[in-house]
N, C-alpha and C positions, 0 to 999 in steps of 0.2 A: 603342075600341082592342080587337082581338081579340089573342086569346092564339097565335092559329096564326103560325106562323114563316113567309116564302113559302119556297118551294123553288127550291134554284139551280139555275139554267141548265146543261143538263147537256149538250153537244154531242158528234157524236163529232170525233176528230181525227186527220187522218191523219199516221201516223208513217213517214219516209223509211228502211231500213236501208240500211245500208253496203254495199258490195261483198263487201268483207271481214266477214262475219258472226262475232259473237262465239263460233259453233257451230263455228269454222273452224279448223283448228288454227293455230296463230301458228309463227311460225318459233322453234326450239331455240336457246337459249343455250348458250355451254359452261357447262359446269359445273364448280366447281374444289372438290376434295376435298383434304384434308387427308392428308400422307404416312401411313400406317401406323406404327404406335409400332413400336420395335424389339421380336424375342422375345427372352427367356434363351435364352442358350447352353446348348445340351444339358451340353456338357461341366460347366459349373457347377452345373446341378440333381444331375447323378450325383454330384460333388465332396461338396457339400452333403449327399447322402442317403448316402452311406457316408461320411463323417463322424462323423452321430450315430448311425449303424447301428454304428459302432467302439466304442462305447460299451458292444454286448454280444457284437458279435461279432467274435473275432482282433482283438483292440483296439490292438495296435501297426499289423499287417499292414494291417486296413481304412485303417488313419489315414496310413499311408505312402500307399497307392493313392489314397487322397483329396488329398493332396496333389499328387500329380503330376497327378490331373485337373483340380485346381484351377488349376495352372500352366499346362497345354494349352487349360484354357478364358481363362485374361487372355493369352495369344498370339492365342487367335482372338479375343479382343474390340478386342484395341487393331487388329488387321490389318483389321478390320471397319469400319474409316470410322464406327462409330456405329449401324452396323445392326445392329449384333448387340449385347445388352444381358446383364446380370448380374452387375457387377461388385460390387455388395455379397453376392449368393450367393459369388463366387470367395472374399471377405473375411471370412465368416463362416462358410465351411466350412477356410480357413485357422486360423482363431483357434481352432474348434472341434477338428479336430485337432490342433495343435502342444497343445493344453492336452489330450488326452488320451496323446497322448504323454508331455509331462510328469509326467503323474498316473501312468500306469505305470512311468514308468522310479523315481520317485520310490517306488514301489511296491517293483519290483526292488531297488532299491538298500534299500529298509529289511528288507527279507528277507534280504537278502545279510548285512548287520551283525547282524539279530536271529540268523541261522545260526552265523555268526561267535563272537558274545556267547554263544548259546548251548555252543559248541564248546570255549569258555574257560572257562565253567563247571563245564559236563560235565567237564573236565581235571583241573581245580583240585581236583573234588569228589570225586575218587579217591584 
C-alpha cells in the first residue's frame, strides 16, 4: 500500500451559454414606492413657535396671533384629505396659549385687586 492518493481525472467541459447572457440587462419591473408621509403645516409650526415665543414676548398679543394660526392651520389640515399633517402641533400651541393667557389675565386681575386693596388702605390710613 502506498501513501500517495491518485489524482482525479480532470477533463475540460464545454459549457453552452444562453442567448440571453447573464451580462445582458433583463427587462425593468415596476417599481412600487411607498406614498410620501405628509409635512406639518407651516401654519402650525408658526402657531406653535409664537406660542412659547408669548411667554417673553407681548405675551397676550403673541398668544392671541397663535391662536388664530393655529385655527388657520386645523382648516387647512382637515381640507387636506391627510396630506397635510400637524395636528398635535395645532393642539399644543392651543393649550400653550390659552394657559398663558390665563396666567396673564390671572396676573392682571391680581394687580387690579392688589391696586385696589392697596387704595383702601392708603384711605383708611389717613
Amino acid at each position: 500500500m502506498s501513501n500517495e492518493t491518485p489524482e482525479p481525472d480532470v477533463s475540460p467541459v464545454e459549457v453552452s451559454v444562453p442567448a440571453e447572457s447573464i451580462w445582458e440587462e433583463a427587462p425593468s419591473q415596476p417599481v412600487m414606492a411607498l406614498p410620501p408621509t405628509p409635512g406639518p403645516s407651516g401654519n402650525s409650526i408658526a402657531a406653535l413657535v409664537l406660542s412659547i415665543a408669548s411667554w417673553a414676548i407681548f405675551p397676550i398679543v403673541l398668544a392671541i396671533v397663535a391662536l388664530v394660526f393655529a385655527n388657520k392651520a386645523e382648516k387647512e389640515i382637515t381640507t387636506s384629505n391627510g396630506s397635510i399633517s400637524g395636528g398635535s402641533f395645532v393642539t399644543a400651541s392651543k393649550i400653550v396659549a390659552w394657559v398663558n393667557i390665563g396666567f396673564y389675565a390671572a396676573l392682571v386681575i391680581l394687580g387690579i385687586l392688589g391696586l385696589f386693596l392697596l387704595t383702601i388702605l392708603g384711605v383708611s390710613g389717613n
